[in-house]
NUGUZA-431942 format. One record per residue: x, y, z of N, C-alpha, C in turn. Coordinates in steps of 0.2 Angstrom, whole numbers, plus 5000, padded with zeros to 4 digits. Layout:
BEGIN
- neast nnorth nup caeast canorth caup ceast cnorth cup
- X Y Z X Y Z X Y Z
...
END
This chain:
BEGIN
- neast nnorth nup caeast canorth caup ceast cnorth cup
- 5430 4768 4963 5429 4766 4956 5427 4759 4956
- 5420 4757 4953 5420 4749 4954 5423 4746 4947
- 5427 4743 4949 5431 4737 4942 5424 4731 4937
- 5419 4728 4946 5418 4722 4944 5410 4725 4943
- 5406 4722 4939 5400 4723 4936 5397 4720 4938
- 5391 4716 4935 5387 4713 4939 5389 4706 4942
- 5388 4702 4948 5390 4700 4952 5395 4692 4948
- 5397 4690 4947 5403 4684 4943 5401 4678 4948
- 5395 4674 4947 5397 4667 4952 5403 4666 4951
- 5406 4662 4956 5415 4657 4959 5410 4651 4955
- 5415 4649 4949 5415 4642 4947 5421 4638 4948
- 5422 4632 4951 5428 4630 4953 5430 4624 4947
- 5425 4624 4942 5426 4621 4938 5434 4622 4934
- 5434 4630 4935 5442 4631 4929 5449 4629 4934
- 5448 4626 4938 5453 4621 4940 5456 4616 4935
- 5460 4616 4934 5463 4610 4928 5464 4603 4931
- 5465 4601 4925 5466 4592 4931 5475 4590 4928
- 5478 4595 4924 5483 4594 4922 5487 4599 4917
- 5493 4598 4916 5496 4606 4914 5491 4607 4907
- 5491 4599 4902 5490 4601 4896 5480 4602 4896
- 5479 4600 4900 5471 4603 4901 5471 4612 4901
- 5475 4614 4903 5476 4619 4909 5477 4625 4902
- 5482 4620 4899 5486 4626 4891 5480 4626 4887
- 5477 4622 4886 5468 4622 4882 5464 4625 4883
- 5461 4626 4890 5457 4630 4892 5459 4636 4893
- 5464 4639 4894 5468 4645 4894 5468 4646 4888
- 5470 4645 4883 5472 4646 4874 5463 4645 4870
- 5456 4643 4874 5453 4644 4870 5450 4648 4877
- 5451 4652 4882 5448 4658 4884 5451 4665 4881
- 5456 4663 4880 5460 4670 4874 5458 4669 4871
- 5455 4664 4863 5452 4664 4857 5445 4667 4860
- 5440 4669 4865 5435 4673 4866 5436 4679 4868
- 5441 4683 4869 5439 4689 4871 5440 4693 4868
- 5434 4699 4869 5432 4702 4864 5437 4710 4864
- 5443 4709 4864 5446 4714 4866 5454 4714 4864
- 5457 4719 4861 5464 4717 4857 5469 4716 4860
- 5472 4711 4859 5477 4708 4862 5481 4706 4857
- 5486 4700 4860 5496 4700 4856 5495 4692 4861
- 5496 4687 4857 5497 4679 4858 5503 4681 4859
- 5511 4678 4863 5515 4676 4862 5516 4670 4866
- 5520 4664 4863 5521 4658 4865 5529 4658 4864
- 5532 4653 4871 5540 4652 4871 5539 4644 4873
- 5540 4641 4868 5543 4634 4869 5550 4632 4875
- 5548 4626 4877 5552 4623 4882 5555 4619 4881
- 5564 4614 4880 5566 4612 4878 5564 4606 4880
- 5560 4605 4885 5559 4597 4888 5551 4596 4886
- 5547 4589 4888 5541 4588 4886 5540 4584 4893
- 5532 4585 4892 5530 4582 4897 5528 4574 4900
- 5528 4570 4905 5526 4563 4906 5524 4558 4897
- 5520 4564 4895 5517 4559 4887 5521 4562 4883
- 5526 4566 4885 5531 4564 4876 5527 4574 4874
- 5522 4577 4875 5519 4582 4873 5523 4588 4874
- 5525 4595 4871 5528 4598 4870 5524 4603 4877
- 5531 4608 4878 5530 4611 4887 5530 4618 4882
- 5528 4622 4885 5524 4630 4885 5522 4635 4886
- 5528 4641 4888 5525 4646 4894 5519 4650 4888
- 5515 4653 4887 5511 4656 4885 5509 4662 4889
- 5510 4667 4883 5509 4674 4888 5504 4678 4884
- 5499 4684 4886 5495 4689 4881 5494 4694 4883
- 5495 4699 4877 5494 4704 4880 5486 4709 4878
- 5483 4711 4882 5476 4713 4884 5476 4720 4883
- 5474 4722 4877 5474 4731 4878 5478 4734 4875
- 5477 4741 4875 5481 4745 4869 5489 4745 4869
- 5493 4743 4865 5500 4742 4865 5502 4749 4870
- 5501 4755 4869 5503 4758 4873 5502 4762 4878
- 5496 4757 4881 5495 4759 4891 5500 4762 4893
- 5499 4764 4899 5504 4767 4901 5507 4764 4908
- 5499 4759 4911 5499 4757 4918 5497 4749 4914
- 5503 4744 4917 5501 4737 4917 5499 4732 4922
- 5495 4729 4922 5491 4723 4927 5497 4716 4924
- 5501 4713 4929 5507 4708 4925 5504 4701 4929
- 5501 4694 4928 5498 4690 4931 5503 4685 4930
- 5504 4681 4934 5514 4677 4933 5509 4669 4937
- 5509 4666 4931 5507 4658 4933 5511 4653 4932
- 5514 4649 4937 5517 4643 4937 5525 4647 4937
- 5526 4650 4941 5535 4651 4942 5535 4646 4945
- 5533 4642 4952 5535 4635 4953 5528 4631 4950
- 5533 4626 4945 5528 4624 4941 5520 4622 4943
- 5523 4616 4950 5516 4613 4952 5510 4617 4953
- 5514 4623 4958 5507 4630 4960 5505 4632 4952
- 5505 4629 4948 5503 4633 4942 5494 4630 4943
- 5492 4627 4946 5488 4623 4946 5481 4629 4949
- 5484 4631 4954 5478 4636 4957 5480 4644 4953
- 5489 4645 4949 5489 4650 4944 5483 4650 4939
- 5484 4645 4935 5480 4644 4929 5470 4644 4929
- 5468 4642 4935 5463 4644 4938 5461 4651 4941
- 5466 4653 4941 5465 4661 4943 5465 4664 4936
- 5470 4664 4932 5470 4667 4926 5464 4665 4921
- 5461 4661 4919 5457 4657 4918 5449 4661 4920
- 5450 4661 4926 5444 4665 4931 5442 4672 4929
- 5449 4674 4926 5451 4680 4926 5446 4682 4919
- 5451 4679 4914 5449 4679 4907 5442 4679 4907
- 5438 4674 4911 5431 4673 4908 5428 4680 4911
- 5429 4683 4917 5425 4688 4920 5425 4694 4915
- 5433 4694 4909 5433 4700 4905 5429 4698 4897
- 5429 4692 4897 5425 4690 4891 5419 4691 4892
- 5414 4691 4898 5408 4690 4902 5406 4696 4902
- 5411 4701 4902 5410 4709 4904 5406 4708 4910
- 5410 4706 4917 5409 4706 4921 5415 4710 4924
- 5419 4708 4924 5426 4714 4926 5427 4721 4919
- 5427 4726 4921 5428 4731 4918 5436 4736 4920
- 5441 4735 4913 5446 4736 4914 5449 4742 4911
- 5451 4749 4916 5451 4753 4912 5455 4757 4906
- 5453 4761 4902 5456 4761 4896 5461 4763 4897
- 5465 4765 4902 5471 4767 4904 5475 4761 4906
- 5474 4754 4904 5479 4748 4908 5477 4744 4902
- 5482 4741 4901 5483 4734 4898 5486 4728 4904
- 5483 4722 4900 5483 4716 4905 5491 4713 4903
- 5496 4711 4905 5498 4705 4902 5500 4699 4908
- 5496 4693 4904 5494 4687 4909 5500 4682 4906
- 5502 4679 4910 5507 4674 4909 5507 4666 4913
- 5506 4662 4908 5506 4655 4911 5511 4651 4909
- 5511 4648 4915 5517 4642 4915 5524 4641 4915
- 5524 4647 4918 5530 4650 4917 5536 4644 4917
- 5536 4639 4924 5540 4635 4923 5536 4627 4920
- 5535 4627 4913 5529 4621 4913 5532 4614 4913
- 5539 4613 4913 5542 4606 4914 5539 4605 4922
- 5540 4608 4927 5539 4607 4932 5531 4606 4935
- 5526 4611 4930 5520 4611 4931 5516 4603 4928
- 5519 4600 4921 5517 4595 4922 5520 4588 4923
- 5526 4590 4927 5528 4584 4931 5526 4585 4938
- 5525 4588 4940 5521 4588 4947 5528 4591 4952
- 5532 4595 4948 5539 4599 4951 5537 4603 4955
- 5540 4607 4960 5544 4616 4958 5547 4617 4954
- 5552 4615 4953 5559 4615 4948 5558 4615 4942
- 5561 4615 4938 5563 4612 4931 5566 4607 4930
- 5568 4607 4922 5570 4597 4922 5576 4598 4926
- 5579 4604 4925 5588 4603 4928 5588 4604 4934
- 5584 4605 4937 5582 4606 4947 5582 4611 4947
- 5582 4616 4944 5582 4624 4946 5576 4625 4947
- 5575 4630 4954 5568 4634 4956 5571 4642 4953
- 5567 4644 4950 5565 4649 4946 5563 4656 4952
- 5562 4653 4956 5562 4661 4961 5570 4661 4966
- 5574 4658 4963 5584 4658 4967 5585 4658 4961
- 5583 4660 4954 5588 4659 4947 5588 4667 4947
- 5585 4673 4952 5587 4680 4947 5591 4682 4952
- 5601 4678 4950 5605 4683 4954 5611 4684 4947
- 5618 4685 4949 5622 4689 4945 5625 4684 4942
- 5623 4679 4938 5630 4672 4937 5635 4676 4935
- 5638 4679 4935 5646 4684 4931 5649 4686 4938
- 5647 4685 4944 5648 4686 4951 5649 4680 4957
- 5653 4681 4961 5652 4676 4964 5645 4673 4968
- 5644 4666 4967 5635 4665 4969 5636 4665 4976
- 5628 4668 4979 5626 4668 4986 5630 4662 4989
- 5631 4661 4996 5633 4656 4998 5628 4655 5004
- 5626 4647 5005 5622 4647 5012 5626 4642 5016
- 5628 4643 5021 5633 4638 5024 5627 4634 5029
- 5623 4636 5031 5618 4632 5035 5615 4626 5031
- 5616 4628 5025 5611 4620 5020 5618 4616 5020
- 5621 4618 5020 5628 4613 5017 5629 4608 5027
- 5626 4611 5032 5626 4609 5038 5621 4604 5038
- 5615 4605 5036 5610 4600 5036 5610 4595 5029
- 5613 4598 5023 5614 4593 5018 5611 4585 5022
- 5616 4583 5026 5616 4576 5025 5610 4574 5028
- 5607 4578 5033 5599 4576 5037 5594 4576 5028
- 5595 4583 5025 5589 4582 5019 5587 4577 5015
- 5593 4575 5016 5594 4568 5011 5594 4562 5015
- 5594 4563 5021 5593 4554 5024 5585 4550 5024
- 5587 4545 5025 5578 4544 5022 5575 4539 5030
- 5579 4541 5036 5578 4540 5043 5573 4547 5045
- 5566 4548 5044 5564 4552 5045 5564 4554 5052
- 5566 4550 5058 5566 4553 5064 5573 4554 5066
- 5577 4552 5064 5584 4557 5062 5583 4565 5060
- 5580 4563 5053 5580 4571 5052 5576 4576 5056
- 5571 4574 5060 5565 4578 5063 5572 4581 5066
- 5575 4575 5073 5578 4576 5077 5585 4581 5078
- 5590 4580 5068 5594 4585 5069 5589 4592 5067
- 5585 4593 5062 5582 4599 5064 5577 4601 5069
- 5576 4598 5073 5575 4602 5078 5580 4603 5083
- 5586 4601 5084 5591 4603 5085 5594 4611 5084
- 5595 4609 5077 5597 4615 5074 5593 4621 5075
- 5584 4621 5076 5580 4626 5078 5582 4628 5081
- 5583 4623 5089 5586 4626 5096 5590 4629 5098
- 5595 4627 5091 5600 4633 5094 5602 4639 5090
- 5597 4639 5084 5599 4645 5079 5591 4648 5081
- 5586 4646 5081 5581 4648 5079 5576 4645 5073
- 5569 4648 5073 5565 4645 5067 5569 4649 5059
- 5567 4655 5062 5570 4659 5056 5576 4656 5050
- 5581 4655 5056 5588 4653 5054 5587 4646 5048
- 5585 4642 5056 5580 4636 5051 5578 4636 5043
- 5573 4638 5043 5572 4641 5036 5575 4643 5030
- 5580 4647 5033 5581 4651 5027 5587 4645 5027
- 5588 4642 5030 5594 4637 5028 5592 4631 5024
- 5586 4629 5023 5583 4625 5020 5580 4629 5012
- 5576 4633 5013 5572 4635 5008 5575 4644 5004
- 5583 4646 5010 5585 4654 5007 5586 4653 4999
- 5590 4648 4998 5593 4646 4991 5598 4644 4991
- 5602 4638 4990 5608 4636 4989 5611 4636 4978
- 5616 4634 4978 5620 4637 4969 5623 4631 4968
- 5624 4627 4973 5630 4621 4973 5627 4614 4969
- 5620 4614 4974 5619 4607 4974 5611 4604 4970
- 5614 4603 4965 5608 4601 4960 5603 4597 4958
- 5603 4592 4967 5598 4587 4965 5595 4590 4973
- 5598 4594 4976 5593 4595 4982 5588 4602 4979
- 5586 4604 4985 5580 4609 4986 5581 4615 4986
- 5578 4621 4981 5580 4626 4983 5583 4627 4978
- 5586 4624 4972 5593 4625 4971 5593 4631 4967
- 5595 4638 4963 5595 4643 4959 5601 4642 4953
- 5602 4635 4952 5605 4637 4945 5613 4638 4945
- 5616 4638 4939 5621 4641 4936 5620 4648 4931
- 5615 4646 4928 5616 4651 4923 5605 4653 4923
- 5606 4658 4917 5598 4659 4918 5593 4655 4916
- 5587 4652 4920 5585 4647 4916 5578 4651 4914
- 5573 4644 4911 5567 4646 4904 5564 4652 4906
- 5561 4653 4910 5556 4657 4914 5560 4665 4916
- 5566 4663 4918 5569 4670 4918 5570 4673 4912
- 5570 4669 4907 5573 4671 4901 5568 4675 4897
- 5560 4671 4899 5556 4673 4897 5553 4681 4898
- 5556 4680 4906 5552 4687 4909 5558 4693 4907
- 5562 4691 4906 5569 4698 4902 5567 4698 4895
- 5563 4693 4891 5561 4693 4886 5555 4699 4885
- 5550 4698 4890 5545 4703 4890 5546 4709 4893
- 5551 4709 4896 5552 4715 4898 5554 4720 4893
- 5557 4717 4889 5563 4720 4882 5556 4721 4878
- 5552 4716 4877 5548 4716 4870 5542 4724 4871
- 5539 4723 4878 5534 4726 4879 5536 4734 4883
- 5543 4734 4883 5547 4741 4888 5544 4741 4890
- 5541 4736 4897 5539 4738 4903 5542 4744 4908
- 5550 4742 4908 5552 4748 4913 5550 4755 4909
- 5545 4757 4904 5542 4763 4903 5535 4765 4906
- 5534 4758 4909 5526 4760 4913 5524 4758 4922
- 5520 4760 4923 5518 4758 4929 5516 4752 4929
- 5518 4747 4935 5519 4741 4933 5514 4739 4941
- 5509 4733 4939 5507 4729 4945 5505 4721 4943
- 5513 4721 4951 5515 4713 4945 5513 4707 4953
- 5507 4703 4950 5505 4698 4955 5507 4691 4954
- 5511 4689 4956 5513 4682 4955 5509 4677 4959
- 5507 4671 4958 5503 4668 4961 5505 4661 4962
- 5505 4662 4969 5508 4652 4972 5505 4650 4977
- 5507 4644 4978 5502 4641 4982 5507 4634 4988
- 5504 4633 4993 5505 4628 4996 5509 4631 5003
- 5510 4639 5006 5514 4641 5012 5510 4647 5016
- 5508 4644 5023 5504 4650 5027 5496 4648 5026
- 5496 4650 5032 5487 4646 5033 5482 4646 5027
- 5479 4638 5028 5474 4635 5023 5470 4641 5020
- 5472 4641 5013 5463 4644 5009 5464 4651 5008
- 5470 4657 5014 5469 4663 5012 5476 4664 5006
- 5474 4670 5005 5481 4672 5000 5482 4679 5003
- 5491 4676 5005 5491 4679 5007 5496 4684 5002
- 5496 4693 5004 5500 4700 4999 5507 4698 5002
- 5512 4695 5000 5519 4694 5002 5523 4701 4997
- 5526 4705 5001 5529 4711 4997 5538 4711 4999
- 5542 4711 4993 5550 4707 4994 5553 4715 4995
- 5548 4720 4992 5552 4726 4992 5558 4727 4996
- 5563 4731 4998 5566 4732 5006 5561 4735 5008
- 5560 4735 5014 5555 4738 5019 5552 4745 5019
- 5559 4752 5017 5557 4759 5017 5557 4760 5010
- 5557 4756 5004 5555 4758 4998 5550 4760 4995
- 5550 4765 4989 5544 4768 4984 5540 4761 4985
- 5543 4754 4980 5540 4748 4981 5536 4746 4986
- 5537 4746 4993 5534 4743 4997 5530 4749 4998
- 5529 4756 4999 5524 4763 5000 5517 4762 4996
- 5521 4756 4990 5517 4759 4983 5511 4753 4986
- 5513 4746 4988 5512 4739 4990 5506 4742 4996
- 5510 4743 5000 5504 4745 5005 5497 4752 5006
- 5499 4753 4999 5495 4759 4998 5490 4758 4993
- 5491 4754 4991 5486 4747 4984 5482 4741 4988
- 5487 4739 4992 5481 4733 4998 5483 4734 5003
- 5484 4739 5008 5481 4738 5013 5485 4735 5018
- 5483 4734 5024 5487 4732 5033 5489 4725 5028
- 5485 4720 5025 5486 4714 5023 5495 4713 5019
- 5497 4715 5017 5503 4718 5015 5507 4713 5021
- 5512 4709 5018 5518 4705 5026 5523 4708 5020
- 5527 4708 5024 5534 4709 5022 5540 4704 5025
- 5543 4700 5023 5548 4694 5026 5554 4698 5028
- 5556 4703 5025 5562 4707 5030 5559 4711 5036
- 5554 4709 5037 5552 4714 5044 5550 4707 5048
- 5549 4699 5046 5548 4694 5049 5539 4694 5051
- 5538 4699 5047 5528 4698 5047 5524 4694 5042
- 5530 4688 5038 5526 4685 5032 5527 4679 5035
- 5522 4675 5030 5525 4665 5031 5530 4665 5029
- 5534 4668 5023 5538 4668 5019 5545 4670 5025
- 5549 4667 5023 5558 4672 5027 5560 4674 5021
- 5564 4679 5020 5570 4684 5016 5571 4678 5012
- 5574 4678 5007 5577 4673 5002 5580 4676 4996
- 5585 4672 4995 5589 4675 4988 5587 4672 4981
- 5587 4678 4977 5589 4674 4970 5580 4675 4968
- 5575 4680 4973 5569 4678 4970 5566 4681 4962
- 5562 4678 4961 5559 4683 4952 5558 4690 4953
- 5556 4692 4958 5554 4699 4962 5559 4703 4959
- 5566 4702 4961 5572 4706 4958 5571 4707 4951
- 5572 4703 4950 5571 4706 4940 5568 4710 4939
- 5561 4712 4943 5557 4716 4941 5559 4724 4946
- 5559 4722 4951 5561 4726 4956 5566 4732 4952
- 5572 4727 4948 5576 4733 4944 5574 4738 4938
- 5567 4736 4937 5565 4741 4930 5559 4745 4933
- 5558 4744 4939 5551 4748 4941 5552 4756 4943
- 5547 4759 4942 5547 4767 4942 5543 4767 4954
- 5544 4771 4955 5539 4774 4962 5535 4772 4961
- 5531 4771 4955 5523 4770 4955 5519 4765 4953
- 5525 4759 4956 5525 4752 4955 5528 4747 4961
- 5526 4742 4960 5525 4735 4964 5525 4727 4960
- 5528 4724 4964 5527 4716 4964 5525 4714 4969
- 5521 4709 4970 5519 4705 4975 5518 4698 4974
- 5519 4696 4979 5517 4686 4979 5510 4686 4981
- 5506 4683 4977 5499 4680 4981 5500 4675 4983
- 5503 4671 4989 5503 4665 4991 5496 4663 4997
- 5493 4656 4990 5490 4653 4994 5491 4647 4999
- 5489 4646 5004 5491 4643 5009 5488 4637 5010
- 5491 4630 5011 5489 4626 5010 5490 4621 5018
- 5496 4619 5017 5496 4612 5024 5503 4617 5027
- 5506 4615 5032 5511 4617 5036 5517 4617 5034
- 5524 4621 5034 5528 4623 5032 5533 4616 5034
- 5531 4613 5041 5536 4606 5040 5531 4601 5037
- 5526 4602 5032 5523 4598 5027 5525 4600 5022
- 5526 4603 5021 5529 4607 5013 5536 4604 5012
- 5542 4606 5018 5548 4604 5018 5548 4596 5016
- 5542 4593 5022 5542 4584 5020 5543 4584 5014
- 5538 4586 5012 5534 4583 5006 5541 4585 4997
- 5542 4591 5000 5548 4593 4993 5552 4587 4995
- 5557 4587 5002 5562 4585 5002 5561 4578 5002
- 5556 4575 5000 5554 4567 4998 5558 4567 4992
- 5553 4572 4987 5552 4575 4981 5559 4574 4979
- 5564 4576 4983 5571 4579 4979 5576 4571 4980
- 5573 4568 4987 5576 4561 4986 5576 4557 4982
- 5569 4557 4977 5567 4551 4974 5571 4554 4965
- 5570 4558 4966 5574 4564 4959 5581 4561 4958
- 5583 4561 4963 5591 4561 4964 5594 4554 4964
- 5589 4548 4964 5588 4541 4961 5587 4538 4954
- 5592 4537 4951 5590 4534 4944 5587 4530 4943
- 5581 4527 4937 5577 4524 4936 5571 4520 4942
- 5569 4526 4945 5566 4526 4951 5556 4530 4949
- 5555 4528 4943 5548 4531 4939 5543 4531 4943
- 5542 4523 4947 5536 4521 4949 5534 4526 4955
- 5541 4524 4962 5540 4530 4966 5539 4537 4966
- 5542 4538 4962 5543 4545 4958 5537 4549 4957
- 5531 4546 4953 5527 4546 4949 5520 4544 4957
- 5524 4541 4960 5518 4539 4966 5516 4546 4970
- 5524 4547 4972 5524 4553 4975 5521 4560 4973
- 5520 4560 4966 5520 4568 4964 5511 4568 4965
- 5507 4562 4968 5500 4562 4967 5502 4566 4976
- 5507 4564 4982 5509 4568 4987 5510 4577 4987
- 5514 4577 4981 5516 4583 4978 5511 4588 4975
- 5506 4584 4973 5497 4588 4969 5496 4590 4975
- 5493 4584 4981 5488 4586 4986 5492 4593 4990
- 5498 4593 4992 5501 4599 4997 5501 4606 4993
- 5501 4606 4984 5500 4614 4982 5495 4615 4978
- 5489 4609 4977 5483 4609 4975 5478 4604 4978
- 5476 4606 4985 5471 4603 4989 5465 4603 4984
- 5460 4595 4985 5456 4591 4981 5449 4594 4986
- 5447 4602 4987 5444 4604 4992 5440 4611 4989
- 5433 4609 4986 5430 4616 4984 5431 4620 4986
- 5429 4620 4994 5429 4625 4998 5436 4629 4997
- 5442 4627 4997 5449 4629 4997 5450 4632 4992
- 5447 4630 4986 5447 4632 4978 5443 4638 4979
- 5436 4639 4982 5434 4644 4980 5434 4650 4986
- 5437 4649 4989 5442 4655 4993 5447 4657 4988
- 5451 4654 4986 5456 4656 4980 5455 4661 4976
- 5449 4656 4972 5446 4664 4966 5444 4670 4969
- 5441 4668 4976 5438 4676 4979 5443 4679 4979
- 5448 4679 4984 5453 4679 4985 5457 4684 4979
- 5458 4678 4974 5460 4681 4969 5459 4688 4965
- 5454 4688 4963 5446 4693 4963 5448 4700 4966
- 5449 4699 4973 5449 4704 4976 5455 4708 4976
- 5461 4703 4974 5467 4708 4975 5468 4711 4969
- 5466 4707 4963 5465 4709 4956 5463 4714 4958
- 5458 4719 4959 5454 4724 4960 5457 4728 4961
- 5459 4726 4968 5463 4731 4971 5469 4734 4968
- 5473 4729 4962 5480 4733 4961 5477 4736 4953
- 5470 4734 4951 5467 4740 4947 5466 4745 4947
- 5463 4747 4953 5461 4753 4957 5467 4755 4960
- 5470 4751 4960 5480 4758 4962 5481 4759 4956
- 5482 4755 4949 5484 4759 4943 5481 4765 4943
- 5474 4762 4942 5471 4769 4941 5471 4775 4945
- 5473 4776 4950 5472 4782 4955 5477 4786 4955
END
């Protein structure tokens, strides 16, 4: 079945230069499309660098009661919202162009910005530090415990960068990379001005996606739900990360929609390691067999660039009255999850394009 119509040149132009650019061009590619749809908008209690109000915006594409939906998820970590909102963006234009043909049997619903404090301060986080993919666990339950971050605690935060190289590589050699990892980035509950951290209670974007769940009775439909990020695992591709467990309907359904491309981090075949607390769960819990979540991560610089560059990130946060650094940094924080690189940019939409297609053509089959 072909989805795509006549050929869509890659404009790299729907790259934003900023979250509130990003919300504009988004909000008047909705107002063009020729096709019935549902605005809804969830304010965010904080505002952005100019004082300017913060805004997950979400839409729904198609007849209220599809049975099979296409779920597009931009800005869960707010900075990656940058190559989100270019994919959605990309999106929209191709369905307003009648260059993407969507079948009458699917509705879209596309979501932007999910964590927007974070998108237009140059975050992952939120204003309260929470990373929204370690916020979907049980707070009424005792929280995960990582004893390996509370081991490295003191190296994260020391500002001796050849100290910290030296105890983590230490710790590598005797735990491993994996272990590494998941000690830094699995999730910690405790510590609120470091990395990773998932919260006390449910924050905006969680709140948001149990709101659309309820609004829309998703768990009545067949569900293909593609989150998009950016900045882990080799430059320019995007890579299918599937959180499923490994022998699940979920993952059967994943690999049966895209293909050998398909990694899974409990099998140790992803860039990604295992992690708690991710958005995947939430969803995971209302899904039928004949459905799927997946991460599109695009991949930018190296995993101990990524680690540098947050755990800078979280140093300078955790310093009061510290705006200038702060602010210096986050032009650091742009370049590592939105590289200033057409070429990079327009492998993304291709990229993007193609998996869109693909988990089309799984509804429909």
């Amino acid at each position: 079945m072909s989805m795509m119509l006549p050929v869509a040149v890659i404009d790299t132009d729907v790259f934003p230069e900023n979250y509130e650019l990003a919300r504009h061009n988004w909000l008047a590619q909705i107002e063009r499309l020729p096709l019935p749809m549902q605005n809804v908008a969830y304010p965010y209690t904080g505002t952005s660098p100019d004082g300017q109000a913060l805004i997950t915006d979400t839409v729904w594409i198609g007849a209220k009661d599809a049975k099979n939906v296409l779920v597009l998820i931009a800005g869960t970590h707010g900075i990656e919202g940058f190559a989100g909102s270019a994919i959605e963006i990309d999106f929209l234009r191709l369905l307003t162009a009648g260059h993407l043909a969507v079948p009458v049997d699917i509705a879209v619903l596309v979501i932007h910005a999910l964590t927007p404090w974070g998108y237009a301060w140059h975050r992952r986080c939120d204003a309260d530090g929470v990373d929204l993919n370690r916020n979907a666990v049980d707070f009424s339950k005792p929280l995960p415990e990582n004893p390996d971050y509370d081991a490295l605690r003191s190296a994260l935060f020391s500002e001796d960068r050849s100290e910290r190289s030296k105890i983590f590589e230490e710790f590598e050699r005797s735990h491993g990379r994996v272990a590494f990892e998941k000690a830094v980035s699995g999730g910690q509950y405790h510590d609120a001005t470091g990395p990773f951290y998932g919260g006390t209670k449910p924050a905006h974007g969680r709140l948001v996606v149990e709101g659309l769940i309820c609004h829309y009775s998703l768990q009545e439909r067949n569900l293909a739900v593609i989150d998009l990020h950016s900045g882990l695992g080799p430059y320019g591709y995007g890579e299918i990360i599937c959180d499923h467990p490994p022998e699940s309907a979920g993952t059967e359904t994943a690999q049966r929609w895209y293909g050998d491309s398909v990694t899974l981090p409990a099998l140790g075949t992803s860039s990604s390691v295992a992690k708690t607390g991710l958005l995947d769960y939430l969803w995971h819990a209302i899904m039928n067999d004949n459905s799927c979540y997946v991460t599109l991560e695009f991949g930018t610089y190296s995993t101990n660039q990524l680690f540098g560059v947050l755990l800078r990130d979280h140093q300078l946060w955790a310093k009061p009255n510290n705006w200038q650094d702060r602010m210096a940094h986050s032009q650091l924080m742009r370049r590592h999850f939105y590289p200033c690189d057409p070429a990079w940019r327009e492998m993304v939409l291709f990229r993007a394009r193609q998996v869109i297609i693909q988990a089309l053509r799984g509804l429909s089959a």
